[in-house]
Biopython code that builds the backbone (N, CA, C, O; Angstrom):
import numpy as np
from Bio.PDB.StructureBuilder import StructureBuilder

atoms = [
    (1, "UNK", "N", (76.816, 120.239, 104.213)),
    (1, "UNK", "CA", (77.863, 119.378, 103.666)),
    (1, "UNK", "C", (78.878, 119.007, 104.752)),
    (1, "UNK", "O", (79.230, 117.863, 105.043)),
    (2, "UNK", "N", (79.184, 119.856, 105.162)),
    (2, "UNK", "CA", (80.611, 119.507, 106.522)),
    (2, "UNK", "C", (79.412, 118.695, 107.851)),
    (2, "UNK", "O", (80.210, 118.062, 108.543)),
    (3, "UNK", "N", (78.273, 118.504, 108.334)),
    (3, "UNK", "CA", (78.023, 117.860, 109.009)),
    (3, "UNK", "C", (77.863, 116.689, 108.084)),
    (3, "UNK", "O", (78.089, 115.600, 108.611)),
    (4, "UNK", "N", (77.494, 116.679, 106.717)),
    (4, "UNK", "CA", (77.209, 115.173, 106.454)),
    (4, "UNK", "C", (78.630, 114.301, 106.936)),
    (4, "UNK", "O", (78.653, 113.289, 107.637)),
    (5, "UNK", "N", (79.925, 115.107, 106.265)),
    (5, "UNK", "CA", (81.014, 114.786, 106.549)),
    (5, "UNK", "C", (81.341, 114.866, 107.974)),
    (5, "UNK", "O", (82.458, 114.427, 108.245)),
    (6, "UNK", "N", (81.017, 115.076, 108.433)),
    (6, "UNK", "CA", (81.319, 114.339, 110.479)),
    (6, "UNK", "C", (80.598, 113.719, 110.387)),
    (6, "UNK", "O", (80.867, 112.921, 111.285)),
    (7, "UNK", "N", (79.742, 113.382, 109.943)),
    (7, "UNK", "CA", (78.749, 112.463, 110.285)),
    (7, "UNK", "C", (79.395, 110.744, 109.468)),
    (7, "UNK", "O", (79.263, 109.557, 109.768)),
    (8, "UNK", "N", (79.953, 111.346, 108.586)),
    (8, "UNK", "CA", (80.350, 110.058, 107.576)),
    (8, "UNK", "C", (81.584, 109.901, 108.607)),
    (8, "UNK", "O", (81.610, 108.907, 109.333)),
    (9, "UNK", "N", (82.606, 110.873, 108.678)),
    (9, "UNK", "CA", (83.706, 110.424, 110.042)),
    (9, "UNK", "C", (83.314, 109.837, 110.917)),
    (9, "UNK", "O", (84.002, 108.835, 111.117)),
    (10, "UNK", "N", (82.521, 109.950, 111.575)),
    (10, "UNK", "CA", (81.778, 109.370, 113.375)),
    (10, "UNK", "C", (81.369, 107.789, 112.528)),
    (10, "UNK", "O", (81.678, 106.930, 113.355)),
    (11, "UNK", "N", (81.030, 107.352, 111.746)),
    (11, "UNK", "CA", (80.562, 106.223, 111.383)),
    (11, "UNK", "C", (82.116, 105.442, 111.571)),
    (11, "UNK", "O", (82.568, 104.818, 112.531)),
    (12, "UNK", "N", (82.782, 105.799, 110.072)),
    (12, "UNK", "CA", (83.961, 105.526, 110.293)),
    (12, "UNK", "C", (84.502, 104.876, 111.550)),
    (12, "UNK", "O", (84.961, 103.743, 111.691)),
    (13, "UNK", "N", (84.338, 105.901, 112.476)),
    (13, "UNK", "CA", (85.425, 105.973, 113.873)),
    (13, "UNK", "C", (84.744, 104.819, 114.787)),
    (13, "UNK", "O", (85.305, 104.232, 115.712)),
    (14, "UNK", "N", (83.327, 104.605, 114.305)),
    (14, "UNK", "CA", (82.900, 103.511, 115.457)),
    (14, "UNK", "C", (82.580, 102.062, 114.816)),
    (14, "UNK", "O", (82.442, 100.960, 115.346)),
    (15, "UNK", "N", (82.521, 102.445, 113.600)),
    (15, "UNK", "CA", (83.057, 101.218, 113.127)),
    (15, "UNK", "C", (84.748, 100.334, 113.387)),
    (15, "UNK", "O", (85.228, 99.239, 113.680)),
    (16, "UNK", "N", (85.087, 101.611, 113.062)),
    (16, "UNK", "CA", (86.295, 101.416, 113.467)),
    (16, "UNK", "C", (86.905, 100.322, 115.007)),
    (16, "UNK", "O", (87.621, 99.338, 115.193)),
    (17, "UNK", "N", (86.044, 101.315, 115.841)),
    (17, "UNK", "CA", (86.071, 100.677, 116.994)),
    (17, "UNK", "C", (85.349, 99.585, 117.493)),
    (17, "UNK", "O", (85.710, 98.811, 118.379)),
    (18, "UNK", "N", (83.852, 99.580, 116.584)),
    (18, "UNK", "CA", (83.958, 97.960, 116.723)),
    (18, "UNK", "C", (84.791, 96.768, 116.067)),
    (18, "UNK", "O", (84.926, 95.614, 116.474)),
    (19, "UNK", "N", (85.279, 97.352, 115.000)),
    (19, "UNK", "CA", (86.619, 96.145, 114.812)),
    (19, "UNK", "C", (87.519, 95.926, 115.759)),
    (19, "UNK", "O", (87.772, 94.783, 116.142)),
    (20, "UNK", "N", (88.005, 96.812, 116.161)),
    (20, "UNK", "CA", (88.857, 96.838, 117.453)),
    (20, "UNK", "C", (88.662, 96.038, 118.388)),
    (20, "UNK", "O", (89.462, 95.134, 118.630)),
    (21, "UNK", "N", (87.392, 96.263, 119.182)),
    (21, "UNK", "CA", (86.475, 95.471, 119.393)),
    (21, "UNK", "C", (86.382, 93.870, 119.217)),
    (21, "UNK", "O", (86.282, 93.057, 120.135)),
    (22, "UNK", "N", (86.425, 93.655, 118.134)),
    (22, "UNK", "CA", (85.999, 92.196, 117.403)),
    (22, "UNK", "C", (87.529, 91.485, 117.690)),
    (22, "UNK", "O", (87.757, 90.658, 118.573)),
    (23, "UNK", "N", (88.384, 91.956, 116.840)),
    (23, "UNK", "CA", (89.838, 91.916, 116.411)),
    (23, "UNK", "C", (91.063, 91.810, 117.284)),
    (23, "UNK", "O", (91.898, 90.958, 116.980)),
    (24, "UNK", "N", (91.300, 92.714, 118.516)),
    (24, "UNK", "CA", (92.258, 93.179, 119.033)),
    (24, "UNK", "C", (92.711, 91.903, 119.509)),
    (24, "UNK", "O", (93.710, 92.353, 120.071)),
    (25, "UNK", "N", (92.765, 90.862, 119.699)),
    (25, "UNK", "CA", (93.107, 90.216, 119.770)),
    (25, "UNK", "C", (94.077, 89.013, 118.719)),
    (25, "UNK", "O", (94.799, 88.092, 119.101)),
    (26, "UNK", "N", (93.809, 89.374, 117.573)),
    (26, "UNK", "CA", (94.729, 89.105, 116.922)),
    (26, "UNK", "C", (95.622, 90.427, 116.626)),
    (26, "UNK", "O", (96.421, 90.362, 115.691)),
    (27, "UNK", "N", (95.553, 91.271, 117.159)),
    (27, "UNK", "CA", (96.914, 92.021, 117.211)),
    (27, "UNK", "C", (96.802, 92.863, 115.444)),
    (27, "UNK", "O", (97.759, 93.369, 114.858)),
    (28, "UNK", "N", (95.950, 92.818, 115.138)),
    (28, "UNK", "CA", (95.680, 93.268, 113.579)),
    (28, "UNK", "C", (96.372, 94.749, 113.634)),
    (28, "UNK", "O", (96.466, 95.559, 114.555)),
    (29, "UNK", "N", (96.824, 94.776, 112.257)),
    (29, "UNK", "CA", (97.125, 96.508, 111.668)),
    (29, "UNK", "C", (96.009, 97.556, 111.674)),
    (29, "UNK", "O", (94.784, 97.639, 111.575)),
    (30, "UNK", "N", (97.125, 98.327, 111.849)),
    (30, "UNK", "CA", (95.933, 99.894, 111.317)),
    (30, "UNK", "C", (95.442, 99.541, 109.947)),
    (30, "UNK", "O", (94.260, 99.294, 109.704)),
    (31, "UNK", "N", (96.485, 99.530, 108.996)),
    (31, "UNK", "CA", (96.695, 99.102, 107.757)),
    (31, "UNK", "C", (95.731, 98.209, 107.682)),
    (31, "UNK", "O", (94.854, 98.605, 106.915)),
    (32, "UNK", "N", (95.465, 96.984, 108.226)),
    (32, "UNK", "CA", (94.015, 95.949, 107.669)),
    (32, "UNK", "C", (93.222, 96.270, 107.964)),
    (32, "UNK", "O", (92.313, 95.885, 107.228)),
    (33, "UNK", "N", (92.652, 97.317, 109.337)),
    (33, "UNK", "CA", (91.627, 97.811, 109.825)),
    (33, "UNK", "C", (90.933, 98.803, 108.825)),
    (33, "UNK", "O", (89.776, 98.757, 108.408)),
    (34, "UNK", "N", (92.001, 99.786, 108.522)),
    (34, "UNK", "CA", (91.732, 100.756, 107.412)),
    (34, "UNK", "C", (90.979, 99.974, 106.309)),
    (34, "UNK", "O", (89.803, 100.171, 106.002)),
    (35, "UNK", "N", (91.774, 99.098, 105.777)),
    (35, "UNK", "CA", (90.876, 98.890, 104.632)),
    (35, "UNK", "C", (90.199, 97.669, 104.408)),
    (35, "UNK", "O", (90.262, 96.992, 103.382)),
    (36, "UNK", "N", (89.564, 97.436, 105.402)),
    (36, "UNK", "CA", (88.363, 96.516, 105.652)),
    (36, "UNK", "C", (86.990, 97.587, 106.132)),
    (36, "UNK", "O", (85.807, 97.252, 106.201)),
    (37, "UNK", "N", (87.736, 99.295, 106.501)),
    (37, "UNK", "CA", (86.451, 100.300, 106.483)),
    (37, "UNK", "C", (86.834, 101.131, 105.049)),
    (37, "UNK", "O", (86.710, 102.354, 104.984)),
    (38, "UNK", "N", (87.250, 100.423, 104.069)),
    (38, "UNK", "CA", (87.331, 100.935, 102.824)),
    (38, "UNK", "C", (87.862, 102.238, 102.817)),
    (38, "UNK", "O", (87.310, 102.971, 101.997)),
    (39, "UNK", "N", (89.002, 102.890, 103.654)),
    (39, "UNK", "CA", (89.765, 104.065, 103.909)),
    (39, "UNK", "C", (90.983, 103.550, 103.970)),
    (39, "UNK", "O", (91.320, 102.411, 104.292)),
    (40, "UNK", "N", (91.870, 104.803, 103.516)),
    (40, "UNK", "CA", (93.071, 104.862, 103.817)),
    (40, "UNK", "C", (94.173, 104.511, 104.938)),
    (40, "UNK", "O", (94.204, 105.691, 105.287)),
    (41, "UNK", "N", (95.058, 103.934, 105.759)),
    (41, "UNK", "CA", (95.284, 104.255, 107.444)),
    (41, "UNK", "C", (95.214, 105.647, 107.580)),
    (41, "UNK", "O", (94.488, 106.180, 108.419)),
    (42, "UNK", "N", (96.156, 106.463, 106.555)),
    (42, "UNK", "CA", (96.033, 108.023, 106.869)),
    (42, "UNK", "C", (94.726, 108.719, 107.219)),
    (42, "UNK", "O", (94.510, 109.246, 108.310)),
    (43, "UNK", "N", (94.016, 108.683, 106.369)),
    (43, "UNK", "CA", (92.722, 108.739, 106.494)),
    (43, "UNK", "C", (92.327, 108.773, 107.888)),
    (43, "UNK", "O", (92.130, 109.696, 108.678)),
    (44, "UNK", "N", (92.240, 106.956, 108.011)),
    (44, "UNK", "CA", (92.164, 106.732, 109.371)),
    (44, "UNK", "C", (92.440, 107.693, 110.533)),
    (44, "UNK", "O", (91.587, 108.337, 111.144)),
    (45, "UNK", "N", (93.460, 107.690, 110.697)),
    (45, "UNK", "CA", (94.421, 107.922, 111.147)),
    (45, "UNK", "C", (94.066, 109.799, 111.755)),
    (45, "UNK", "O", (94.041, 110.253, 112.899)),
    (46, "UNK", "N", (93.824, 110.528, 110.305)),
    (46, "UNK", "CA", (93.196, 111.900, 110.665)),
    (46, "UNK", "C", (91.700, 111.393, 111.195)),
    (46, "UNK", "O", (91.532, 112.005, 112.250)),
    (47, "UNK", "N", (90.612, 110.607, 110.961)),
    (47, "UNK", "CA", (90.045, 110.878, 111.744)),
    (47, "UNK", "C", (89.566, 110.615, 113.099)),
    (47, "UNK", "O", (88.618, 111.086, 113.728)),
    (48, "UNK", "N", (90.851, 109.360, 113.525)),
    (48, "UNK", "CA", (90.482, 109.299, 115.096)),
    (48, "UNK", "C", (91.435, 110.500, 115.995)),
    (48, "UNK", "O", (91.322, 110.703, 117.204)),
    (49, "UNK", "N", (92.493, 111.295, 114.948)),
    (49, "UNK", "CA", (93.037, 112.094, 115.944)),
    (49, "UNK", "C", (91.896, 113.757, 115.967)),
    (49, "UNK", "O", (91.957, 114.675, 116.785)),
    (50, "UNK", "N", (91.253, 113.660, 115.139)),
    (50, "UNK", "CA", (90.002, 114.927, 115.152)),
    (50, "UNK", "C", (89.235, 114.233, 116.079)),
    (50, "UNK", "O", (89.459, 114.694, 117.199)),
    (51, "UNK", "N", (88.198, 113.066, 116.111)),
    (51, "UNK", "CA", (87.203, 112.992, 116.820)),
    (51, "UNK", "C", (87.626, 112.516, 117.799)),
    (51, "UNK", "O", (87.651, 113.163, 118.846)),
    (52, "UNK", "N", (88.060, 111.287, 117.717)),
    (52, "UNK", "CA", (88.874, 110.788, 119.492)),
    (52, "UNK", "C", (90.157, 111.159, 119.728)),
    (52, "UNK", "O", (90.912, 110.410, 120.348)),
    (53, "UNK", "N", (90.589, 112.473, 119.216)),
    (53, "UNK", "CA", (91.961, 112.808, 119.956)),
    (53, "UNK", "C", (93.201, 112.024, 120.060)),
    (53, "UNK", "O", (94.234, 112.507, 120.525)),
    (54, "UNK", "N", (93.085, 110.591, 119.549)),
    (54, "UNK", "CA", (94.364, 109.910, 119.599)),
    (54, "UNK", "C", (94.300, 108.944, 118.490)),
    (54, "UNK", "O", (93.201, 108.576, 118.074)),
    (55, "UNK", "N", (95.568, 108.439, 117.904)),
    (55, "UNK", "CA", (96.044, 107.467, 116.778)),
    (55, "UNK", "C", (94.980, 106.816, 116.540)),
    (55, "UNK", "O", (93.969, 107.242, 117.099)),
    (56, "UNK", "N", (94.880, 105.933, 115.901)),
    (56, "UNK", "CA", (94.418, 104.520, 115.518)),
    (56, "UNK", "C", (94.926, 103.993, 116.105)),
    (56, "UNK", "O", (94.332, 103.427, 117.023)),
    (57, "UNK", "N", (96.379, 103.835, 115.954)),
    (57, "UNK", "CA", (96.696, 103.076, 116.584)),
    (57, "UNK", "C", (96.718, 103.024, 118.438)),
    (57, "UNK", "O", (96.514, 101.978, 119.053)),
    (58, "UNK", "N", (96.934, 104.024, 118.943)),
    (58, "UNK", "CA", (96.629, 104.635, 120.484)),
    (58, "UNK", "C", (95.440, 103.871, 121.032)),
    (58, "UNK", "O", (95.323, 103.327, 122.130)),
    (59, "UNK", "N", (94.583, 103.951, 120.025)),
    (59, "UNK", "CA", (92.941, 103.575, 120.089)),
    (59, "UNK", "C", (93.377, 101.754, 120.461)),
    (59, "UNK", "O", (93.061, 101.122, 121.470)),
    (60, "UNK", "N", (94.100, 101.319, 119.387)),
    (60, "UNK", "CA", (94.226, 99.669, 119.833)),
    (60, "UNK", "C", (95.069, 99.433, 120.656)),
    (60, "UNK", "O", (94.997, 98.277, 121.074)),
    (61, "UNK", "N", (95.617, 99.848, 120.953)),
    (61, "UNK", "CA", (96.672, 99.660, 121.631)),
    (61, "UNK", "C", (95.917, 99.967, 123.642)),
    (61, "UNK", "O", (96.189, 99.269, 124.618)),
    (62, "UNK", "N", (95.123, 101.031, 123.611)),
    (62, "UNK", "CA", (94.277, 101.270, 124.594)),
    (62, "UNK", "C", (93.035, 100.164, 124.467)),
    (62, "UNK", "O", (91.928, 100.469, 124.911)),
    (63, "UNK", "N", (93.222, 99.108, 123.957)),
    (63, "UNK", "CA", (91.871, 98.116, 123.886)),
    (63, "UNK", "C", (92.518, 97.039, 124.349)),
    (63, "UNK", "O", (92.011, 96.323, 125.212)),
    (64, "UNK", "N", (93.792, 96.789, 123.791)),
    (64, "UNK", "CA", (94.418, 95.652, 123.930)),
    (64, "UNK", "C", (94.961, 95.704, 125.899)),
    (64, "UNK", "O", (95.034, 94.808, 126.741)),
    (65, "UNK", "N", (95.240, 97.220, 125.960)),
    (65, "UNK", "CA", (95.499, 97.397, 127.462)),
    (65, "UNK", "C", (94.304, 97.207, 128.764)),
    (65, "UNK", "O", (94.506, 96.743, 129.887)),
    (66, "UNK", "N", (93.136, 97.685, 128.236)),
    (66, "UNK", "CA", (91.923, 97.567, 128.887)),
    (66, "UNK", "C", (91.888, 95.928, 129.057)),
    (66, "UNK", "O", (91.990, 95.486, 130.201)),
    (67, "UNK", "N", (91.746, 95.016, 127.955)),
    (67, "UNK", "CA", (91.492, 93.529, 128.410)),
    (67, "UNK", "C", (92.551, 93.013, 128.935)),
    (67, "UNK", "O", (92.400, 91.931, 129.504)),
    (68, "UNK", "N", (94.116, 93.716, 128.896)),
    (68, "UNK", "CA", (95.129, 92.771, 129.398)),
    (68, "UNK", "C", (94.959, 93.385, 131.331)),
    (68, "UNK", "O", (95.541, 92.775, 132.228)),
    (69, "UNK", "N", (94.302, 94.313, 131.536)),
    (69, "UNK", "CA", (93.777, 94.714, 133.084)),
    (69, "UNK", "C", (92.728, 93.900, 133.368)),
    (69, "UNK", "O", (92.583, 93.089, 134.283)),
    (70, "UNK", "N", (92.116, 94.171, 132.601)),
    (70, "UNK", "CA", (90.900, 92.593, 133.281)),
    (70, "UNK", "C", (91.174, 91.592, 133.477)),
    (70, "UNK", "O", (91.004, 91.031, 134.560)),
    (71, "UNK", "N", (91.763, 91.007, 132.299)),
    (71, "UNK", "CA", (92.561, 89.738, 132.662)),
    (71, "UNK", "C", (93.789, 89.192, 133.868)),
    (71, "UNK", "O", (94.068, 88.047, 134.223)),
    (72, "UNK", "N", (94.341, 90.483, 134.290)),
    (72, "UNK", "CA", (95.066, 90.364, 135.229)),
    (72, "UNK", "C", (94.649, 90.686, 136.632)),
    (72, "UNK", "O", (95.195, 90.404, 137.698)),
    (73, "UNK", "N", (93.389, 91.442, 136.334)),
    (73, "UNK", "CA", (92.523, 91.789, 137.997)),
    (73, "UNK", "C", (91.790, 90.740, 138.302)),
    (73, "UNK", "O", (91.773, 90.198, 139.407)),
    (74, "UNK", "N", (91.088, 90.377, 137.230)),
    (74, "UNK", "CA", (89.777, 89.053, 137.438)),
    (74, "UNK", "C", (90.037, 87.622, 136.927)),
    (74, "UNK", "O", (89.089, 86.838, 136.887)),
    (75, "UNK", "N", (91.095, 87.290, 136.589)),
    (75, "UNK", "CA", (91.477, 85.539, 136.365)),
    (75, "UNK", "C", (92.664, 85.219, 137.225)),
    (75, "UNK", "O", (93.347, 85.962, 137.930)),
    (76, "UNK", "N", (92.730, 84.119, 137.027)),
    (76, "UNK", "CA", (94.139, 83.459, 137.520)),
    (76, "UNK", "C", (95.114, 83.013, 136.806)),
    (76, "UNK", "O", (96.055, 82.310, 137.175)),
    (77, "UNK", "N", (94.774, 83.630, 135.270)),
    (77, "UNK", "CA", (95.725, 83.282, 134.429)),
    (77, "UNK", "C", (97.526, 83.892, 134.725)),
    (77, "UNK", "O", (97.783, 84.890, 135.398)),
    (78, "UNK", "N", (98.354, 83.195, 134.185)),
    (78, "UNK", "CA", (99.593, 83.545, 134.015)),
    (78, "UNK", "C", (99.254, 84.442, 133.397)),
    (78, "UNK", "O", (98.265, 84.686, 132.705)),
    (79, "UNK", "N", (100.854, 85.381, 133.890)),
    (79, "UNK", "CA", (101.146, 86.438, 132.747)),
    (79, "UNK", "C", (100.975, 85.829, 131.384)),
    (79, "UNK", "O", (100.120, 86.234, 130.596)),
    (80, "UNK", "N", (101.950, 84.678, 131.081)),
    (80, "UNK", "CA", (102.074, 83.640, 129.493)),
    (80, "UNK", "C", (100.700, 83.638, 129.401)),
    (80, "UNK", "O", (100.415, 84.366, 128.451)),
    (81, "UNK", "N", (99.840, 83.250, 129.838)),
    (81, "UNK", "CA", (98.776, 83.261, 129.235)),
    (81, "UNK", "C", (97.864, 83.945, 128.845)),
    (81, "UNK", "O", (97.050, 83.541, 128.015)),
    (82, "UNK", "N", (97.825, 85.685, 129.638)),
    (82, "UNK", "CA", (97.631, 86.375, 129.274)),
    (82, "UNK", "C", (97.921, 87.173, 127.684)),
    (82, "UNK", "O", (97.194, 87.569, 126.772)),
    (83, "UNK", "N", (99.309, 87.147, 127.934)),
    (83, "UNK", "CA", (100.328, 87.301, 126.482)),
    (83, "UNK", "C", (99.598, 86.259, 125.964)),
    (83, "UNK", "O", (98.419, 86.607, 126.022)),
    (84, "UNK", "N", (99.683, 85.230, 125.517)),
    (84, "UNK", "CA", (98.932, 84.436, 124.549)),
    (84, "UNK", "C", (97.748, 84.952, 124.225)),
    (84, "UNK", "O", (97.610, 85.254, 123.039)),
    (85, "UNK", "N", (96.718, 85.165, 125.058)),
    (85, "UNK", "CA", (95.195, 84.800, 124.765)),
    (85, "UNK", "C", (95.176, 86.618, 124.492)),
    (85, "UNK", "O", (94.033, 87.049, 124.338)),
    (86, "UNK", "N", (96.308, 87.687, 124.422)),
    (86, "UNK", "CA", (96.464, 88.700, 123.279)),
    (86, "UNK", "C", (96.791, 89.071, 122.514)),
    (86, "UNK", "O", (96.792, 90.234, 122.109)),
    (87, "UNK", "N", (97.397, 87.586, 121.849)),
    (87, "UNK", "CA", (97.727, 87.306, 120.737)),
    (87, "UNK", "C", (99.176, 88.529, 120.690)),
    (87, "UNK", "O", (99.356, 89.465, 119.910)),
    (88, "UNK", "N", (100.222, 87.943, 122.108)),
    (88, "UNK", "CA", (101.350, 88.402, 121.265)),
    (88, "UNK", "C", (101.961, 87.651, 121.061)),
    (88, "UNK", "O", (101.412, 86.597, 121.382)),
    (89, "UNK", "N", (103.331, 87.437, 120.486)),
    (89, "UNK", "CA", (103.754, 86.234, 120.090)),
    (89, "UNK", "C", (104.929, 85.788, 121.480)),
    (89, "UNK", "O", (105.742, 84.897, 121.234)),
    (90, "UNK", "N", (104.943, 86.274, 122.515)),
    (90, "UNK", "CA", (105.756, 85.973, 123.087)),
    (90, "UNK", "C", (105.643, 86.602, 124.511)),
    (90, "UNK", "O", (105.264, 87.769, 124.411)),
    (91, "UNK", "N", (105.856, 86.199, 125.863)),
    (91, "UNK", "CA", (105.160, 86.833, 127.054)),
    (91, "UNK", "C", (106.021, 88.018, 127.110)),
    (91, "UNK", "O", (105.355, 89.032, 127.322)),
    (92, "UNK", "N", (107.603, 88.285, 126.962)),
    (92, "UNK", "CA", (108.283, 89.246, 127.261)),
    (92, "UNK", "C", (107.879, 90.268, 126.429)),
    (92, "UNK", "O", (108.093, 91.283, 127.092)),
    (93, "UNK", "N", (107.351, 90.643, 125.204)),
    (93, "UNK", "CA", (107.232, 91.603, 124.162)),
    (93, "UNK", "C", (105.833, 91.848, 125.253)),
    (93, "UNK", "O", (105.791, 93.038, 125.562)),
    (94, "UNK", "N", (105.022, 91.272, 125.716)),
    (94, "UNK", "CA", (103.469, 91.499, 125.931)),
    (94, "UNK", "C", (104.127, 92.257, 127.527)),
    (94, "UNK", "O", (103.321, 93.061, 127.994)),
    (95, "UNK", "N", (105.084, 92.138, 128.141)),
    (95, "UNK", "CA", (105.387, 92.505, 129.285)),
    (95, "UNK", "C", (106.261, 94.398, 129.159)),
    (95, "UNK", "O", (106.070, 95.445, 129.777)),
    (96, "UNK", "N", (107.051, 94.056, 128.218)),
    (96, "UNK", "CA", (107.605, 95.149, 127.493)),
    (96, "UNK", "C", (106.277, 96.269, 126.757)),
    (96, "UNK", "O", (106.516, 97.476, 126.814)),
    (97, "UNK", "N", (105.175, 95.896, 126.216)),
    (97, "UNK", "CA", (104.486, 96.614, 125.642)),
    (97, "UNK", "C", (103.484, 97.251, 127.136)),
    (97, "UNK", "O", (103.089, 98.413, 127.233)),
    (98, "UNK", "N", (103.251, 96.175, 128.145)),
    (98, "UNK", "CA", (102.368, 96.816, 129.354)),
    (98, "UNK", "C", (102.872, 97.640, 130.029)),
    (98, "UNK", "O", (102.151, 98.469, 130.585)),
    (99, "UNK", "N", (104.407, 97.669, 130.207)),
    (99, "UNK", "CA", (105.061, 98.293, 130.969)),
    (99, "UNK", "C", (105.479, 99.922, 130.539)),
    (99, "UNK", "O", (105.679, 100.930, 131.216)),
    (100, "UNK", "N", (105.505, 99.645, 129.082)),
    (100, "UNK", "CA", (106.059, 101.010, 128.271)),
    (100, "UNK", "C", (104.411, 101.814, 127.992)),
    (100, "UNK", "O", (104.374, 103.008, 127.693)),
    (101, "UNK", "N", (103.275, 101.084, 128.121)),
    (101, "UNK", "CA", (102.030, 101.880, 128.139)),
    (101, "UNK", "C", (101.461, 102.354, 129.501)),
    (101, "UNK", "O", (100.613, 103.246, 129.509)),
    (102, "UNK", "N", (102.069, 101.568, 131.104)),
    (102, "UNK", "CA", (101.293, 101.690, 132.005)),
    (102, "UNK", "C", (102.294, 102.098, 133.383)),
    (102, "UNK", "O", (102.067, 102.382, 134.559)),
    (103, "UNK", "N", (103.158, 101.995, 132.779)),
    (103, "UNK", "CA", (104.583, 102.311, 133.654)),
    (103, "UNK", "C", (104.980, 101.221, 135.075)),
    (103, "UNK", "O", (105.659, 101.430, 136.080)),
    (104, "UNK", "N", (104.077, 99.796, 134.519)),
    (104, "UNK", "CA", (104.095, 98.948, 135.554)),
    (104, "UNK", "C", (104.079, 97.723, 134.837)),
    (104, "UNK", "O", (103.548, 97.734, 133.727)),
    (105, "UNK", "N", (104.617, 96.560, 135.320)),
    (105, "UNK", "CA", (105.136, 95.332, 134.620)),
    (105, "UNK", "C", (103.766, 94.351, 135.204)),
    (105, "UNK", "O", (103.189, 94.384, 136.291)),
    (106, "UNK", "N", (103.597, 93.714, 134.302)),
    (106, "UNK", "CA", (102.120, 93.275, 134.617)),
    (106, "UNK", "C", (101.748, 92.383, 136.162)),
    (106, "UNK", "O", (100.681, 92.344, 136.775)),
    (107, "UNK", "N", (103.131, 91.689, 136.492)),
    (107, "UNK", "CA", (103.057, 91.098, 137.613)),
    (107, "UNK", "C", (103.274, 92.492, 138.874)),
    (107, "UNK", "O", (102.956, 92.179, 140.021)),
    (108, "UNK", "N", (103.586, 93.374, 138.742)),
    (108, "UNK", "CA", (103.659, 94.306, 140.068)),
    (108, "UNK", "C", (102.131, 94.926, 139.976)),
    (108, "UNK", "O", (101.664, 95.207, 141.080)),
    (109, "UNK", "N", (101.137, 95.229, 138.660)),
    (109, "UNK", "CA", (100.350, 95.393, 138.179)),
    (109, "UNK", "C", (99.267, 94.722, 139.153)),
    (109, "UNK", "O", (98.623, 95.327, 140.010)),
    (110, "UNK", "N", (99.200, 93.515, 138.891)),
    (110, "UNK", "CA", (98.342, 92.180, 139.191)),
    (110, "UNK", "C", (98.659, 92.380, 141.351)),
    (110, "UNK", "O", (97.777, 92.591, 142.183)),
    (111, "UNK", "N", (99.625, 92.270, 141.518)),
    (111, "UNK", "CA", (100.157, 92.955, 142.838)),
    (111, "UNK", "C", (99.514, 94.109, 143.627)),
    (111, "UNK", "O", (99.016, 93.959, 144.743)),
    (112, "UNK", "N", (99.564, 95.209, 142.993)),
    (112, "UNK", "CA", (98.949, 95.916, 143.430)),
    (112, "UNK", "C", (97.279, 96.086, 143.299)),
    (112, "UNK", "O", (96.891, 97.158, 143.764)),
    (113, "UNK", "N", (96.294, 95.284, 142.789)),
    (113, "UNK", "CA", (95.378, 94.995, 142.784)),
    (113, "UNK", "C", (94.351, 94.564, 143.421)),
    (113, "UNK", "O", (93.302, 94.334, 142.818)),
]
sb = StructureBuilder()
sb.init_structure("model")
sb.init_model(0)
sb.init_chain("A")
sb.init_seg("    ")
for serial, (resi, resn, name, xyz) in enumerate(atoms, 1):
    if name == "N":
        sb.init_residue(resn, " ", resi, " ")
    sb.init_atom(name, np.array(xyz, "f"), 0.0, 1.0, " ", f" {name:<3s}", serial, name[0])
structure = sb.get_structure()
């Protein structure tokens, strides 16, 4: 019984993450993610901090950071356009959110690269 149940968690969690996946770019909730995998966020929530050790939200927030590094190592896009095409609503919030996750502002970022 408790492996069926990790086993039903691990589905969950990578489903999960292929929404993330699909999504992160519109900047979506835990809250809509949750229940488009027909769970709770809490729910959620306990089972990416058991199997992957961090939030749900941690989890998107580490997806949204992974493509805003690519985007800034391998294009020539603006910062603004970066912020746009991750669907935040504004370049300073998208500069404020890289900086408070990576301890570097995306243009010193892109700089040191």
């Amino acid at each position: 019984m408790l492996a069926r149940r990790h086993d039903k968690g691990q589905d969950h969690l990578q489903r999960f993450q292929a929404l993330i996946d699909a999504h992160y770019a519109e900047q979506p909730t835990v809250e809509s993610l949750a229940s488009r995998l027909g769970v709770t966020s809490a729910h959620l929530n306990t089972l990416c901090r058991r199997l992957a050790g961090r939030s749900a939200l941690q989890l998107l927030h580490e997806r949204l950071l992974l493509e805003a590094k690519r985007l800034l190592t391998y294009t020539n896009m603006t910062i603004s356009q970066v912020s746009d095409a991750l669907g935040f609503s504004e370049p300073a919030y998208f500069t404020r959110f890289f900086k408070r996750h990576t301890g570097d502002s995306p243009k010193a970022f892109r700089q040191r690269q």
